[in-house]
C-alpha positions in Angstrom: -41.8 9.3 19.0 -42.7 6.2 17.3 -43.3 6.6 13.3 -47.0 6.5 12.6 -47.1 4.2 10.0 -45.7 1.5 12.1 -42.9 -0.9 11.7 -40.5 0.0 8.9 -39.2 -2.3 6.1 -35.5 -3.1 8.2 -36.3 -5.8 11.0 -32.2 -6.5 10.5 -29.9 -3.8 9.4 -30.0 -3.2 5.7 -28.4 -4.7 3.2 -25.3 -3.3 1.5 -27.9 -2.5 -1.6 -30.3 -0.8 0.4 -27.9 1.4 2.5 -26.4 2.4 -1.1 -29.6 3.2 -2.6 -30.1 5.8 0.8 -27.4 7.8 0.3 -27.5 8.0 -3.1 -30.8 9.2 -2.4 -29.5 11.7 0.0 -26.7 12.8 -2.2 -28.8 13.3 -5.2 -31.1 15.7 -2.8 -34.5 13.5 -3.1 -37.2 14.6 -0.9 -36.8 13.1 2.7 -40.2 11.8 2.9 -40.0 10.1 -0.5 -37.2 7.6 0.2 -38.0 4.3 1.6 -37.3 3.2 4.7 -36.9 6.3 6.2 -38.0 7.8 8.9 -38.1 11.5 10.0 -39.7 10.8 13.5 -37.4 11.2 16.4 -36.4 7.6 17.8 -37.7 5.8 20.9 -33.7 6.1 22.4 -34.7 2.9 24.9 -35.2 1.0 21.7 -32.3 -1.1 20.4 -30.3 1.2 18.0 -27.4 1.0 15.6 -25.0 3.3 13.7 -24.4 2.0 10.1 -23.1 4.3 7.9 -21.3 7.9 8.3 -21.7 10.0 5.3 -21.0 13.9 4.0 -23.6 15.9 1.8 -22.5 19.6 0.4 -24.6 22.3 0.5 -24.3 22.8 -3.1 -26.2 19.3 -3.1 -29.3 20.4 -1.3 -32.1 21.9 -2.7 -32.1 25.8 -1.9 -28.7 25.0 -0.1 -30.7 24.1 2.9 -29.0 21.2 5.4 -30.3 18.2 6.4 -32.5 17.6 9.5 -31.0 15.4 12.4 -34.1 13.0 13.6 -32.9 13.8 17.1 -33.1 17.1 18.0 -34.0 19.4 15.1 -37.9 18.4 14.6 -37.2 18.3 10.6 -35.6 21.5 10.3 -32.0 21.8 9.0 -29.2 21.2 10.8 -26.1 19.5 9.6 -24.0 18.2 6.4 -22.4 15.4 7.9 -23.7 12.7 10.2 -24.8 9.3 10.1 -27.7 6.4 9.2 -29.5 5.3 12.1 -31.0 1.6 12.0 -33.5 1.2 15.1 -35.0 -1.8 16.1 -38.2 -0.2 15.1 -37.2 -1.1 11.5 -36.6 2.6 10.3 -33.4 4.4 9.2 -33.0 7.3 10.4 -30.6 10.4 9.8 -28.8 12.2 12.9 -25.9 14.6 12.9 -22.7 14.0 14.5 -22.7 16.1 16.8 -26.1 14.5 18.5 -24.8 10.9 18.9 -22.5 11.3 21.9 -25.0 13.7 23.5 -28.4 11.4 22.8 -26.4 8.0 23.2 -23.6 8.4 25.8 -21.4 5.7 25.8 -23.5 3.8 23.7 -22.4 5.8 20.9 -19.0 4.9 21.0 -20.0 1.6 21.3 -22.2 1.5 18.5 -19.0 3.3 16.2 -16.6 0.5 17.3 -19.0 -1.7 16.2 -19.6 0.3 13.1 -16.0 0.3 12.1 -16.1 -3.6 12.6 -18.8 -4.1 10.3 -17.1 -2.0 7.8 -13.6 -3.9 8.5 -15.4 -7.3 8.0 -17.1 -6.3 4.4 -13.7 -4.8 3.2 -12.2 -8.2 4.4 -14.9 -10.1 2.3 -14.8 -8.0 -0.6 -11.3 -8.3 -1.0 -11.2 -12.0 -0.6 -14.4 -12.6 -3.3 -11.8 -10.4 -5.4 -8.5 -11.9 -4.7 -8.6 -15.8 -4.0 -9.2 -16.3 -7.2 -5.5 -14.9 -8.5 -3.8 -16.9 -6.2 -2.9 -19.9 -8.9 -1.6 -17.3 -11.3 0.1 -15.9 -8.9 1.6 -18.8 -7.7 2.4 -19.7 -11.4 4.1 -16.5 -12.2 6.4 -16.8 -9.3 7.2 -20.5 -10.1 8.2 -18.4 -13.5 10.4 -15.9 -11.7 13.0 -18.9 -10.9 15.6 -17.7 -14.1 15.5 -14.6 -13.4 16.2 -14.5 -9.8 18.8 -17.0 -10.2 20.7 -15.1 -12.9 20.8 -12.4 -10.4 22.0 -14.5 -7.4 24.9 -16.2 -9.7 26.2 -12.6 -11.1 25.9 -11.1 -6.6 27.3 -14.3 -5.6 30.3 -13.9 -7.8 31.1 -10.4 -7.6 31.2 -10.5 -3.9 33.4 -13.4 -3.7 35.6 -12.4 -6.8 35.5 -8.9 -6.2 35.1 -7.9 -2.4 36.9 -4.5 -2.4 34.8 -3.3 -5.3 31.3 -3.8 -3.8 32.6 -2.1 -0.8 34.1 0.8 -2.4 30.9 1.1 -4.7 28.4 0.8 -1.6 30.9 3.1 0.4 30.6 5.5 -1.6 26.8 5.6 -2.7 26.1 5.4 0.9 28.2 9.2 1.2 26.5 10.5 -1.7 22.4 9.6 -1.5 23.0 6.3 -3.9 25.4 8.4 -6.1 29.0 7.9 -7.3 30.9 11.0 -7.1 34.2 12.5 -6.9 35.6 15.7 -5.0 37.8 17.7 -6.9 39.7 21.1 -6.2 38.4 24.5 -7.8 41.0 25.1 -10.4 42.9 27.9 -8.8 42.2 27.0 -5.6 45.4 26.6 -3.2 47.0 27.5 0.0 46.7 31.3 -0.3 43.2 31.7 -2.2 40.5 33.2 0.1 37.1 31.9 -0.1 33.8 33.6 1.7 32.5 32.4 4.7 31.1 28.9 4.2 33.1 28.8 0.8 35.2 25.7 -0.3 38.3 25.2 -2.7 36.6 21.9 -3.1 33.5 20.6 -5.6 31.7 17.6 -5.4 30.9 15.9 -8.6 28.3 13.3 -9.4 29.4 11.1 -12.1 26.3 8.8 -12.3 23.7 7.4 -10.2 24.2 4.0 -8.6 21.5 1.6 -10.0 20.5 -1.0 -7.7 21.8 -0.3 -4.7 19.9 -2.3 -2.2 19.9 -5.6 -3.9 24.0 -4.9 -3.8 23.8 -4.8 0.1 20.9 -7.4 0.6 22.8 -10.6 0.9 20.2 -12.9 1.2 19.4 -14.6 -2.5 16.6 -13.6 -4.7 15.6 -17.6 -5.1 15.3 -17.7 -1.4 13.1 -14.9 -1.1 10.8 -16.7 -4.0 11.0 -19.9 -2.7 9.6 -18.2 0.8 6.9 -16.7 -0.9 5.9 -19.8 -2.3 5.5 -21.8 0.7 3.4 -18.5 1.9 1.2 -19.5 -0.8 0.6 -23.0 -0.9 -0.7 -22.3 2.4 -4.0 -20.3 1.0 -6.7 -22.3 -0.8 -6.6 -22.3 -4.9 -9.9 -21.5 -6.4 -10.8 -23.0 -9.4 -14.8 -22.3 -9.6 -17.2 -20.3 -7.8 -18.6 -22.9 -5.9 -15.3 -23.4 -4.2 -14.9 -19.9 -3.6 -18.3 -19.5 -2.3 -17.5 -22.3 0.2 -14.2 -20.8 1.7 -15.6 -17.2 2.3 -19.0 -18.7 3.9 -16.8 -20.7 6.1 -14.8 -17.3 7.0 -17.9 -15.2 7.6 -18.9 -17.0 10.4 -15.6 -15.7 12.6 -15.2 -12.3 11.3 -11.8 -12.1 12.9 -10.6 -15.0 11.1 -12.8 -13.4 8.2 -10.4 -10.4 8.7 -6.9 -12.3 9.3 -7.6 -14.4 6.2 -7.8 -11.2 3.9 -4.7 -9.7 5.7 -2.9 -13.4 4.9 -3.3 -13.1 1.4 -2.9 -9.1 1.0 0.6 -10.0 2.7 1.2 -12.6 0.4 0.6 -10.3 -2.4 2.7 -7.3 -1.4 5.5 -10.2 -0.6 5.0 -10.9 -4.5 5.0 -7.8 -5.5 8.2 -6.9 -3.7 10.5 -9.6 -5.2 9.2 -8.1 -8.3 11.2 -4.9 -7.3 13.9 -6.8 -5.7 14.4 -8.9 -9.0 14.5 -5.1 -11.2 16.6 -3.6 -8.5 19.3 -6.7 -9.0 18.8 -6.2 -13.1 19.8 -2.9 -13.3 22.5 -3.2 -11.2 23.7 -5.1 -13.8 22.6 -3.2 -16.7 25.0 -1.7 -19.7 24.2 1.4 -18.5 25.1 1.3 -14.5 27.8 -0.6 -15.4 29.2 2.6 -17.7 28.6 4.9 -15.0 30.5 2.7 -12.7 33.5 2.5 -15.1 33.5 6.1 -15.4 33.6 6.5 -11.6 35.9 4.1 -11.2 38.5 5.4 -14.0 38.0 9.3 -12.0 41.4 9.2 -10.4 39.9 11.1 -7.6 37.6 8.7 -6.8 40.3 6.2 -5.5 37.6 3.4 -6.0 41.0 0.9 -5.8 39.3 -1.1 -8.9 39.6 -1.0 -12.6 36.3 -1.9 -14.7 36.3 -2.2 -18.0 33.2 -3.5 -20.3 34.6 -6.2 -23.1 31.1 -7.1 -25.3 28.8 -8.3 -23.1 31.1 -8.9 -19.5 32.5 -6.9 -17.0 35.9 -7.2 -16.1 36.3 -6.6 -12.9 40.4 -5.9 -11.4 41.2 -5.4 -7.6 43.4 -6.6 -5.3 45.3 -9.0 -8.3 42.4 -10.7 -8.5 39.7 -10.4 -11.8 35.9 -11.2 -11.8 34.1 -11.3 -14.9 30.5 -11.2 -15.2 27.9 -11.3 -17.8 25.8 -7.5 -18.3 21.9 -8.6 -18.2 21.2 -5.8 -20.8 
């Protein structure tokens, strides 16, 4: 039935403000009939409708404990702790559970869900651009700023893979076996040809000497300064924001197509976690090269069970790296 005082305050659906305010409202267990722009009447279902907002309230919220009424089908008795915010063309919000959508609406409620879940996807989209477009010149500084250290990392790969092949291989070879450790096998003392062992038993330990730091950047081939120099093209692409007049300009121009709205914001997120990963991929090479791997991989590597086919040996700040008659030396980055 209609309300009886008429047209409520929501020609359009409500603002983000105003649906807020509503569930606040709700949450902080106001009287129903006190909050504006509600309505407690049960909608005219021919009327143009919309679902805007699903929400949860516990019972521990409610004053006596009592649940809320659904506008549909429970004449403002109580009836459920989780349903949704009805706008109807009406201009009133209403309240319904969720179980009386499907049965009141049919396949109009799925409709109006999808389109729910659109709405919702288009003001994440904006929000995170108003929040984010800004950052792109510093981040496109900072990765401009990344150029030494990447390609301190790419000169120290590129030589010890072409100086000291049968190293890397043993190293990765052998952190592959071991989940990114280097160990050794070595017998049980005692253990030979005629000692009995239990079911399942071994005459055999395996011994972790050290962890393996930065494993993947040691198999990625591809160089770190490529990877930034990709990124960077990425970015030039997206607008740089310098005021808020500019910014208010490129997200106007987005809102009218929300799916380019949406794509936009996905754009520079991907951007983002693109920066973010050559952070790790720049650490990863670092402490690959670090004092400290590099002890662990001498102390593998002298193990004579771990027939690594190398000799490393630290000399200040180098490596020196023997294998095959050939040597490699390369600088420690800590």
């Amino acid at each position: 039935m209609p309300d009886p005082r008429g047209p409520g305050p929501h020609s359009r659906l409500p603002s983000t403000y105003d649906l807020r305010e509503l569930l606040q409202r709700l949450r902080r267990s106001d009287p129903l009939e006190s909050i504006p722009g509600l309505s407690l009447t049960k909608p005219v279902l021919d009327e143009e409708h919309e679902i805007i907002q699903r929400f949860d309230v516990t019972v521990e919220q409610r004053p006596d404990r009592e649940r809320l009424p659904c506008a549909l089908c429970s004449n403002n008795k109580p009836k459920f702790l989780h349903g949704f915010v009805l706008w109807s063309g009406d201009g009133w919000l209403r309240i319904i559970g969720s179980c009386c959508g499907p049965k009141y609406f049919g396949v109009h409620y799925h409709e109006m869900t999808r389109r729910m879940a659109k709405r919702f996807s288009n003001e994440r989209a904006e929000n995170y651009l108003w929040e984010n477009l800004p950052k792109i010149a510093g981040v496109i500084a900072k990765t401009k700023l990344l150029s030494d250290r990447c390609l301190m990392c790419d000169e120290r790969m590129k030589k010890i893979r072409e100086d000291a092949p049968e190293a890397v291989k043993s190293i990765v070879a052998n952190a592959n076996e071991n989940d990114g450790r280097l160990c050794v096998v070595h017998k049980i003392s005692g253990a030979g040809p005629r000692m009995k062992t239990t079911a399942g038993g071994s005459d055999f330990q395996t011994m972790t000497i050290a962890p393996l730091r930065g494993e993947k950047a040691l198999k990625d081939k591809k160089p770190l300064n490529t990877y930034r120099k990709n990124i960077l093209l990425i970015l030039a692409k997206l607008p740089s924001i310098s005021n808020d007049d500019e910014l208010l300009e490129v997200i106007t121009d987005l809102s009218t197509d929300p799916q380019k709205l949406r794509n936009y914001a996905d754009a520079v997120m991907g951007a983002f976690k693109k920066v973010d990963d050559l952070h790790g991929r720049i650490s990863e090479a670092e402490s690959f090269f670090s004092r400290e791997n590099m002890i662990g991989i001498m102390k593998w590597s002298d193990d004579l069970e771990s027939h690594a086919g190398f000799d490393l040996k630290i000399q200040g700040k180098s490596v020196v790296i023997k294998s095959n008659n050939e040597t490699c030396v390369v600088k420690m980055l800590s």
